[in-house]
N, C-alpha and C positions, 0 to 999 in steps of 0.2 A: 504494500500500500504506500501512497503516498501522499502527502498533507501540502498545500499550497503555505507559503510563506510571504512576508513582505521585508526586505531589508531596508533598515533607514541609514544613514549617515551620521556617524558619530561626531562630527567636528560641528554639521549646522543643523539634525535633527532632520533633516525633509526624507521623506519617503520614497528613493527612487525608480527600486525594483520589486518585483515580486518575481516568484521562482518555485520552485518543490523539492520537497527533503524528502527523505525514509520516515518513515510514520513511528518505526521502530528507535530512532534515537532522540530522546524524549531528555535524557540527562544534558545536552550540552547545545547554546544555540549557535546556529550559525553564522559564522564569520568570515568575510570578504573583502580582499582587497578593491574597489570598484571606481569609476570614474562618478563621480559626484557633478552633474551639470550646473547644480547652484552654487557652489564653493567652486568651480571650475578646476578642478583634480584631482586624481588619485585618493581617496582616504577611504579607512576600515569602514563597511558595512553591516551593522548585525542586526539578526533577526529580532524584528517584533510581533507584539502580542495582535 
């Protein structure tokens, strides 16, 4: 199975992907290096609620 997710940006908060994980790993959220459009770069992405 698998669970749809939404990653936000850690440095400005904005929300600016969604994506899907294993439904199975439930202990740890997802973390991504991602390009960020409102901060215009690079930075960590993690999964929110």
């Amino acid at each position: 199975m698998r669970r749809k997710v939404v990653l936000s940006c850690t440095v400005c908060g904005s929300r600016n992907y969604a994506t899907e994980s294993n439904k199975n790993s439930n202990e740890e959220r997802l973390e991504i290096n991602k390009f960020c459009s409102t901060c215009n770069k690079h930075a960590l992405h993690k999964e929110t609620k």
